[in-house]
N, C-alpha and C positions, 0 to 999 in steps of 0.2 A: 504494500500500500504506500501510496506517495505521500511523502508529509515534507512541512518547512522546514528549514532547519539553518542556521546561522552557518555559512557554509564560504569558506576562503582556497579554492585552488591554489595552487602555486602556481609563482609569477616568477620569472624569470627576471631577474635586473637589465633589462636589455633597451633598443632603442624606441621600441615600441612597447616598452609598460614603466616604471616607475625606473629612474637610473639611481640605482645604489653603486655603493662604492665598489672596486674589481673585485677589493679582498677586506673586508669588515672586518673593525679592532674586535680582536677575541672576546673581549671585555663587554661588547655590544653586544654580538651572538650568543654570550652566556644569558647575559639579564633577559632577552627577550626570550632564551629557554625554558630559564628558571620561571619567569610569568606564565608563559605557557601553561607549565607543569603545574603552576597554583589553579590556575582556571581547572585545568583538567581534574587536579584533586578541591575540586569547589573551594576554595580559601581563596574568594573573590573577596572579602577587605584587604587584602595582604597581597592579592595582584594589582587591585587598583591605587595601590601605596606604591610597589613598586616602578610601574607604567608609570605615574606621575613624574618619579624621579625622574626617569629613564627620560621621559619627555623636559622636562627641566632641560638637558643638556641637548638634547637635539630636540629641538619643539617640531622641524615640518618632517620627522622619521614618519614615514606611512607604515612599517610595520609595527612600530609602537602605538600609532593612533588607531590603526585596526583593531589592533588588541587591547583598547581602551575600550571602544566600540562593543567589544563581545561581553568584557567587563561588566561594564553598563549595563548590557541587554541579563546577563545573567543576576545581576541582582534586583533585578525588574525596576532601571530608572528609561523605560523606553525612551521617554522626551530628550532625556539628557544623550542617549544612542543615538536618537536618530538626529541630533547635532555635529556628533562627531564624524560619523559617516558620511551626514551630507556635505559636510566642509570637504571629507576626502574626496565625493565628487566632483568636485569646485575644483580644486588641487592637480586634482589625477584624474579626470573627466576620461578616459583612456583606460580605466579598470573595470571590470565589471563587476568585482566582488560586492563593495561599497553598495552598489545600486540594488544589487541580489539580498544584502543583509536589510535594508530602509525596506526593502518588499517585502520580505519578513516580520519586520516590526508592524509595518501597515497593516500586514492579513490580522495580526493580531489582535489590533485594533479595529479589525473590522473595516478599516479605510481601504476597499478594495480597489477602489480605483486609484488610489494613490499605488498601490502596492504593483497595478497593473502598469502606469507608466514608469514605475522605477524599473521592473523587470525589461519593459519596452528599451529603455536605456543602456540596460547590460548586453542585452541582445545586438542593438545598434552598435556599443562599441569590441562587442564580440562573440559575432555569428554562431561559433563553435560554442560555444559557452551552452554545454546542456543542463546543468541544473537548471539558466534562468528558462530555459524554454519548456523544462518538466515543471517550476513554481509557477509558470503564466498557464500553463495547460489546466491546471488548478486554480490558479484564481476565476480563471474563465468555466470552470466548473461549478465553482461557490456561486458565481454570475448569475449561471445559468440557472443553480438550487432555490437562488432567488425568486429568480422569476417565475419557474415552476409553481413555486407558493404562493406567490401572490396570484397565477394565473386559478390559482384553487381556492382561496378567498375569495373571487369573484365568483370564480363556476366554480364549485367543491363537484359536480356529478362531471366533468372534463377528463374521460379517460385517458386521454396523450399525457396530458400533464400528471396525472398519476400512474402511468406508466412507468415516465422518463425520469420522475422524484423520485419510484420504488427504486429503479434500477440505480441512480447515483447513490442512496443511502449504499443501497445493498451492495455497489463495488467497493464503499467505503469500509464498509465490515461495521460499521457505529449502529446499525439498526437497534431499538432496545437502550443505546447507552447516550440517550439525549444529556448535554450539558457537560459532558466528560473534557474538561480542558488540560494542557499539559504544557507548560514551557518550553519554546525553540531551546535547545543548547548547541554548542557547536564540538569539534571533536580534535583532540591536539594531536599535533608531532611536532621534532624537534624546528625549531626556528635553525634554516641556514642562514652560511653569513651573506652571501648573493644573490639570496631570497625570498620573496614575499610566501611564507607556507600556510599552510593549513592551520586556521586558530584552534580551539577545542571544537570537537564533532560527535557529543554521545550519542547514546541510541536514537535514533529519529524521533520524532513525536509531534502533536499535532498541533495547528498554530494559533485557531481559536477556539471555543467552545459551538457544540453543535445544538442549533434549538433542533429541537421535536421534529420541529415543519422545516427545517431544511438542511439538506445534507453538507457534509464537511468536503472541503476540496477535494479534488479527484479528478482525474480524465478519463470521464466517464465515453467508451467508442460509438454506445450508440447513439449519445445525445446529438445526432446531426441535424439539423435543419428540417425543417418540416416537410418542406418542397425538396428533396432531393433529387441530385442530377441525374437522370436514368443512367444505369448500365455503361450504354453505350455511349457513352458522354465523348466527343472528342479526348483527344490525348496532348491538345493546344499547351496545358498549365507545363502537363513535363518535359514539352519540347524545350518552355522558356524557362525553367529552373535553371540552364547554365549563365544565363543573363542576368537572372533576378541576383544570382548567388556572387556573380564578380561585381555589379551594383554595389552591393553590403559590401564587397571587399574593397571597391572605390570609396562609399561612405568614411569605413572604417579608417583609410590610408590618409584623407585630407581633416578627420577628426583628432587622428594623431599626429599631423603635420603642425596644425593649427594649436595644439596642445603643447607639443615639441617649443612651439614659436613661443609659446606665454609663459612659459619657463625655462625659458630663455636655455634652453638644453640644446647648444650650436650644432653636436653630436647628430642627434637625434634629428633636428631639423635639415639638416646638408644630407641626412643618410634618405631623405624624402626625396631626394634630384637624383634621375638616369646620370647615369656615366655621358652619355649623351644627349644630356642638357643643353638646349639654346639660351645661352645667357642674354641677357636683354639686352644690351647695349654691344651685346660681340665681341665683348671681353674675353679673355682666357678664362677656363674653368676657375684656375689658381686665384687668378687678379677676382672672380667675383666672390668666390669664397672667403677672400681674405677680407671684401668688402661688408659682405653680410656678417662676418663675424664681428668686427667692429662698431657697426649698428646695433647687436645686439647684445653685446657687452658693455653696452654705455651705461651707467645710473639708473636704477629706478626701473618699474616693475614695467613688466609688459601685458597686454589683455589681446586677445586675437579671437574674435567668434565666426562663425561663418553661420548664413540665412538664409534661405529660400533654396539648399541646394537641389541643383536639377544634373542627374547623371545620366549622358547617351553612352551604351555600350557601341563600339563594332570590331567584334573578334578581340585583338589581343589591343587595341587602342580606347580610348573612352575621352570626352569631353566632358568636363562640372565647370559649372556656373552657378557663382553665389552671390550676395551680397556679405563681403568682406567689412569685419567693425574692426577697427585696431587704436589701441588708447596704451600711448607711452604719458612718462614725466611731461613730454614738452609736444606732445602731439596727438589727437585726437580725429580719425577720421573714418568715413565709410563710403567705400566703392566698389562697383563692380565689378568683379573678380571671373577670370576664365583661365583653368588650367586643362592644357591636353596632358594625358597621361598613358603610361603605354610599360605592357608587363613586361618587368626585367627579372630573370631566374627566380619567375613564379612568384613575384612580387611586383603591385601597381607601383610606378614612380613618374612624377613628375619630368617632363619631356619639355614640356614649354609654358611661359603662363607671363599673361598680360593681363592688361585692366580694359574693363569694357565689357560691355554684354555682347 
């Protein structure tokens, strides 16, 4: 059975998730062990003692603040979680765990539509990301339990809809165990020093309590649509799934470009350019690199959003167009932005990109 559960994959320190240091002072990889191991053996006032510390000395560490995060959620201060989480997606807009735990909290709460756009957001910044796309399958389950309910307050003699309500309790296994609640926890192992790992993860369990009248999340197979598509339905969606799927992989490249750029991560942002980049003025690759790094090493924080994007695929090429927001110390502005992009060893990179629609 599917349940929520406070859940942190490991993340690689690399150019595309959070950039920690090559090789981590020993001293750092112990403390956020040792917290770990506290969460894990419940002695969360004596984890969230020492995570403080640990943050005292690096305040923007994302796997201390994670693990503040779980903290929080484990001694039941949601509100105060879902602060910390949401900063990290402010921060690190580029991770999906953050977005997966805030949906967690949400279902909890009953906020299910909050809970369904945070997962929407882990998804968007990583396709592969299957927990969040097993918690949306669920949220859109509880959705659906809902509606079933109400559509039985109306008409209670509405056989579909006491069909489709028997059937999600009963995939649920809850039938009988109306109101049965149980807190999200998460599940540990050791914190590396390179990377973002797995917070505490114990036994699964369920994320809010179930009334009577409507069953607990699930992905329930047969709840399909009413009018469903005959049979014989063309085969048009599976032709375009190789499209839709490099789309999200375009999404995904200028969401961590644009991320790379506002924290000012040079690395990360240069590694967004084909080898066979047309630099904009015809400069040598060298001379624009050195330029860009310069710009972005100057004083003072940088913001980079991007708005309205529209991605054409064709084959291994693609064009987006957005509207570009960018807000430095000494400059404030938003234009029209258009990059060609074009896959380099199985990765999308930037080929060319002016301004203009």
């Amino acid at each position: 059975m599917t349940q929520f559960r406070l859940n942190a994959a490991r993340l690689m320190a690399s150019a595309a998730s959070v950039v920690l240091l090559a090789v981590a002072p020993a001293v750092h990889a112990d403390a956020l062990q040792d917290i770990s191991k506290q969460i894990k053996q419940g002695q969360h006032a004596q984890a969230l003692e020492q995570v403080d510390k640990y943050l005292a000395g690096k305040p923007k560490d994302a796997q201390g603040r994670f693990l503040k995060g779980i903290v929080l959620a484990e001694m039941n201060k949601p509100n105060e979680a879902i602060v910390v989480f949401t900063k990290l997606t402010e921060d690190y807009p580029e991770l999906p765990e953050p977005y997966n735990n805030l949906a967690v909290i949400y279902a909890q709460q009953k906020q299910y539509d909050k809970a369904k756009q945070a997962l929407e957001m882990a998804i968007r910044t990583h396709p592969s990301y299957a927990t969040a796309h097993e918690n949306l399958g669920d949220i859109y389950a509880r959705l659906a339990s809902q509606a079933y309910d109400k559509a039985l307050q109306i008409d209670s003699s509405n056989p579909s809809a006491q069909k489709k309500l028997a059937l999600i309790r009963d995939l649920m296994g809850t039938a009988g165990r109306p109101g049965k609640t149980t807190k999200p926890i998460g599940d540990a192992r050791p914190v590396e020093p390179v990377k973002l790992v797995e917070a505490p993860k114990p036994p699964p369990a369920p994320v809010a309590a179930a009334p009577a009248a409507a069953a607990p999340v699930a992905t329930p197979p047969a709840a399909a649509p009413v009018n469903a598509a005959p049979a014989a339905a063309p085969a048009k969606p599976a032709a375009e799934k190789p499209a839709a799927d490099a789309n999200a992989d375009i999404v995904r490249a200028i969401d961590l470009w644009a991320a790379a750029w506002s924290r000012k991560d040079t690395k990360a942002y240069l590694a967004a350019y084909a080898r066979d980049f047309k630099t904009p003025g015809g400069e040598s690759r060298t001379a624009w690199e050195s330029e860009r790094q310069k710009r972005i090493a100057k004083p003072g924080a940088i913001q980079v959003s991007v708005e309205n994007l529209r991605v054409s695929v064709d084959g291994d090429t693609a064009t987006a167009k957005f509207r570009q927001h960018y807000k430095s110390a000494t400059l404030k502005t938003s234009s029209n932005k258009v990059l060609l992009l074009g896959k380099r060893d199985g990765k999308w990179q930037i080929v060319q990109e002016r301004v203009g629609s």
